[in-house]
N, C-alpha and C positions, 0 to 999 in steps of 0.2 A: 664726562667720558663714559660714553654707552657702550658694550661689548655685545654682539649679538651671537648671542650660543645657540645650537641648534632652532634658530630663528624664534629663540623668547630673547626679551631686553636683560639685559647681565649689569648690577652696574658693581662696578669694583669697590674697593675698601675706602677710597678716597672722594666718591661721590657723596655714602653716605653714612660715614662710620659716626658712630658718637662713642666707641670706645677707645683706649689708649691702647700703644700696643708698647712691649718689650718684647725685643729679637733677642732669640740665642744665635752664634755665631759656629755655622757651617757643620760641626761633629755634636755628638752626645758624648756625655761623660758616663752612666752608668754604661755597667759593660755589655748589659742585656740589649741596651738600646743601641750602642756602636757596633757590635757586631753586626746587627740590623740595619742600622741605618747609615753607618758611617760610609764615605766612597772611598773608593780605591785609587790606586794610582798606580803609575810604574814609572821609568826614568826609560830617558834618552838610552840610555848604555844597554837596557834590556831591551826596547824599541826595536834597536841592531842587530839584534840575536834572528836566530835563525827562523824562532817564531815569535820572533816582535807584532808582528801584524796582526796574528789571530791574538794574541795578549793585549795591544792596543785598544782593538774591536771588542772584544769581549767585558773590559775595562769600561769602556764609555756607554755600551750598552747597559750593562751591570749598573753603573751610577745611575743612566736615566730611570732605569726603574724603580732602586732605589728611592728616588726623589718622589717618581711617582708613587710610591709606596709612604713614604713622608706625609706626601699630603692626601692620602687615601685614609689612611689607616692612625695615624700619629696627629695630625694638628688640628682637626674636626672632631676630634675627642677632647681639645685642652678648652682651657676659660679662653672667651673671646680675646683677651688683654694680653695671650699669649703665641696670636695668632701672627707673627713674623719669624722668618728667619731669613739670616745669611746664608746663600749658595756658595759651598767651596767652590774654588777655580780649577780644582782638579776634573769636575764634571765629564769636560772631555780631554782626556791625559794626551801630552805629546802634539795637542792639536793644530798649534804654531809653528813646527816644524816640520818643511819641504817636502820631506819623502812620503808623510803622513796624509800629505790631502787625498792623494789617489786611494786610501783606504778607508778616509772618510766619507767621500764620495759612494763607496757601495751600500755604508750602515748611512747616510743621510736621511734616506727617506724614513726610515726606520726610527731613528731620532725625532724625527719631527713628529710621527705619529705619536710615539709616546711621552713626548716633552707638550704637545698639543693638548693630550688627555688632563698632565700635570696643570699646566694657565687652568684650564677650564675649571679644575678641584678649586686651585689657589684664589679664585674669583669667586666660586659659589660660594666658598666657608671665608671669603675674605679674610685670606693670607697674605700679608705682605711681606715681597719679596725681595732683594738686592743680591747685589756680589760684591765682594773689593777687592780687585787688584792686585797684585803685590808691590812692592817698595821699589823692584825694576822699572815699572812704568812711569816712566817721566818723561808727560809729554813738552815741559819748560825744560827742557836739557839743552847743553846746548852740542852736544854731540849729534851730526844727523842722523847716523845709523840708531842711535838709540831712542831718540823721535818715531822711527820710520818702523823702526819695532813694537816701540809704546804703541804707535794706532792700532796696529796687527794685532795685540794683544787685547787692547781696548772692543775691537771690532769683535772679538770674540767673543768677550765677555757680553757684548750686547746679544749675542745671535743665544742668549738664556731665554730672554725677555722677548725677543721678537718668536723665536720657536715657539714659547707657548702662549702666543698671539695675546701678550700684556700691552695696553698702553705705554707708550715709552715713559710719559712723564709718571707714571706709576710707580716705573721699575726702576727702583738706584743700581747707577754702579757708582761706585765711590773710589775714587784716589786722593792723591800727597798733594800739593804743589808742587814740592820741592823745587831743586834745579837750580841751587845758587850757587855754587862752586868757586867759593870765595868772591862772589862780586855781591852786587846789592841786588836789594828785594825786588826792585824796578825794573830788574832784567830778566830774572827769570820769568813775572809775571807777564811783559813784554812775549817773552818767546811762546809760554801759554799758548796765550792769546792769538798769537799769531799763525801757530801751530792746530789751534781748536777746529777752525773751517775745514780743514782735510779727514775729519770724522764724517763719515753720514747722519745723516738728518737723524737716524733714530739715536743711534749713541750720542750725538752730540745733546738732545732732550731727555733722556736718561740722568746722564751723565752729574757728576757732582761732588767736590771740592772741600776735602778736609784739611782742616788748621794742623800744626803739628808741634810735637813735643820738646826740640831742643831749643835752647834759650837763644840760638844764634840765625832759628830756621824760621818760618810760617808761619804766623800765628792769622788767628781769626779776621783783625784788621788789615792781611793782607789778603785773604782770601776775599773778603767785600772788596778791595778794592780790584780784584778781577774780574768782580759779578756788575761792577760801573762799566769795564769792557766788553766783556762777554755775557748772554744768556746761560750764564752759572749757576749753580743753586750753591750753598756753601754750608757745606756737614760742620758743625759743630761739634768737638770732641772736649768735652768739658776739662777730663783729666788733662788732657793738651794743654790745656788753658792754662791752667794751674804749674805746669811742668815746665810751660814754656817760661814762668817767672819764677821758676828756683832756679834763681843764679848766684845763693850765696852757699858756704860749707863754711862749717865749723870743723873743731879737732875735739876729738872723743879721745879721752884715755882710757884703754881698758887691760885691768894689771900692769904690765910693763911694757905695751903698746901702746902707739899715739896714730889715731886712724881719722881718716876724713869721714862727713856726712855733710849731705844735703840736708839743707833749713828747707822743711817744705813749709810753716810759718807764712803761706801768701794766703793772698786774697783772692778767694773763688767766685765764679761767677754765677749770678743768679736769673731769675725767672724777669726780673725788673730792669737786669742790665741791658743799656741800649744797646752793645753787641750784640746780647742773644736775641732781641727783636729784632735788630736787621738780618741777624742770620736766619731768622723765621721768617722775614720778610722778601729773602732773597727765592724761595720756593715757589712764588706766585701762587699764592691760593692753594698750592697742593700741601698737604700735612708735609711737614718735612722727619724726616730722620734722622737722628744724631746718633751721639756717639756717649755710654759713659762707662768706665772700669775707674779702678781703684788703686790704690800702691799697695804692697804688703804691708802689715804693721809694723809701729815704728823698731818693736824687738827683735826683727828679722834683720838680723848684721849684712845678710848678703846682699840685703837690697837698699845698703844705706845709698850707696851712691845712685842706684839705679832707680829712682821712684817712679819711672815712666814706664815701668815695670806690671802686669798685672797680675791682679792678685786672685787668688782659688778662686774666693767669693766674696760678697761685701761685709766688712766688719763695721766700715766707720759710719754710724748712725746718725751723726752730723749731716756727713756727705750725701747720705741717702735722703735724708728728712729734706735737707737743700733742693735736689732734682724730684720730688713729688708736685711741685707747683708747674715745674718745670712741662710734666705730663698734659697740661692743660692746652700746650700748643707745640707739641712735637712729643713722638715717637724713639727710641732707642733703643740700638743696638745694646745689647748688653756683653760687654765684651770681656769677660772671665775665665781665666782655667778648666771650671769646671761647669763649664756650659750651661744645660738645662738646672744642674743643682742651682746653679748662683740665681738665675732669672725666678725659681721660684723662691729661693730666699730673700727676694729685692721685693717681689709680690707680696709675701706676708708682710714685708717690713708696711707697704703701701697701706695694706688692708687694715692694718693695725692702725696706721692714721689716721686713716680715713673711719675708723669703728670710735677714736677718741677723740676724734675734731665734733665728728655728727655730720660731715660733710665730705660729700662724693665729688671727685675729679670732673667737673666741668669743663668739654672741649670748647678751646675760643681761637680765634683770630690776630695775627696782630696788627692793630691798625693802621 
């Protein structure tokens, strides 16, 4: 995939990267760096206001340049291995809503120019870039209106990637499966499926399918089993993996309380398991993207039940040492509280491996 910038040949991160990447996800955690780089947003309710409009406009303006300032000035300074991140979806606030197009229509061009400049940086210093959706978008629903919304929403998410004239198979956007609403797995992934063709061509090669957390929902082997029906790519979320097989609880006594917790005691997946090669394999040849965060530790009572839960940043050394192999054929999001702190704490963890093995991350294929 050749980009032709100012008529020299461009080629992006996935023609010929031989480094790994870990993404932070959409905001900064220190505060120097969020006041700077973090986006803005406003709601519907303000929208309505008298000067919703100029707030809107000035909102989605403000973000693009932000971004372009992202990758101007912030990720062309970092080590190559930390050259990804997630796009928040706040980008352009209000965007899906009715009354909003005719005032995006005036700042469009405008937009494009400077989300244009943005591609061009995110390509020279090979940045890779995504979005994900939120948990509304479910295009296996089986409600229409909320199908007919899911694309609306989808469609936009894609118009990041097309703005700053990325390859589509480049640029992830990433969603749930979900959509089972108490029937079986067969149905929702039916409706997918059926539902996928009404995307445009760019979203639909984008596009790409995460496993999910509860023990009753998505898991990885159903999302393969969508990518037999459809040109899907299918995100891997390790923690998911994991989450989706704590289905037991024990009873905790603590003084004169008796409280529940989740046995997380399962079996995680590895660099060797045939799931995660078919789910590398489902990318066709492009590096693909996953997904890994962590649970709190086990002494944090608030989160006994909840271990789908993420945590600041990575404590558990195990877990981390586990997904270092993992780097040799996919890329992650790194998906933490504390954003850019955690991705560089998961990097020393790496570095430190890799200084006591004697051996550096070799990118490979899966065959």
């Amino acid at each position: 995939m050749i980009e032709k910038i100012n008529g020299d040949s461009m080629e992006y991160f996935n023609q010929t990267q031989t480094d790994w990447r870990i993404a932070q996800c959409c905001q900064f955690h220190d505060k120097q760096l969020a006041k700077r780089y973090n986006l803005g947003t406003t709601t519907k309710t303000y929208a309505l206001k008298a000067d919703g409009k100029d707030r809107v406009q000035q909102k989605a303006l403000s973000n693009c340049r932000k971004l372009l300032d992202i990758l101007t000035n912030y990720f062309p300074h970092q080590p190559r291995n930390f050259r990804a991140f997630r796009i928040s979806s706040e980008l352009f606030p209000c965007y899906t809503l009715d009354f909003t197009k005719p005032w995006y229509e005036e700042i469009r061009d405008e937009i494009k120019d400077i989300l244009q400049r943005a591609g061009k940086l995110a390509m020279e210093h090979e940045v890779r870039l995504s979005v994900h959706p939120g948990q509304y978008t479910v295009l296996g629903s089986n409600n229409s209106d909320v199908v007919a919304k899911s694309i609306i929403d989808l469609e936009y998410h894609a118009l990041y990637g097309q703005y700053m004239g990325l390859p589509a198979r480049d640029f992830t956007m990433n969603i749930h499966l979900q959509g089972l609403y108490g029937g079986k797995h067969e149905d929702g992934i039916k409706r997918f499926a059926k539902n996928y063709p009404y995307l445009s061509d760019y979203a639909q090669q984008c596009l790409a399918v995460e496993n999910e957390d509860k023990p009753n929902g998505y898991d990885i082997v159903h999302t393969l089993e969508l990518a037999q029906r459809i040109p899907i790519r299918c995100t891997l979320d390790t923690h998911h993996y994991a989450c989706h097989r704590m289905v037991e609880t024990e009873k905790v006594k603590i003084e004169e309380k008796t409280v529940n917790r989740k046995v997380r005691d399962v079996e995680h997946i590895t660099h060797t398991s045939d799931l995660f090669l078919e789910a590398v394999k489902s990318w066709k040849g492009i590096r693909p993207l996953f997904h890994k965060s962590q649970s709190f530790p086990p002494d944090v009572r608030d989160y006994w039940m909840k271990p789908n839960a993420h945590s600041e940043t990575y404590w558990d050394e195990h877990l981390m040492a586990n997904h270092v192999p993992m780097l040799e054929y996919a890329d992650f999001d790194i998906e933490a509280k504390h954003k850019e702190v955690a991705v560089k704490g998961f990097y020393d963890f790496i570095k430190a491996e890799q200084d006591y093995s004697g051996e550096k991350i070799h990118l490979k294929r899966a065959a």
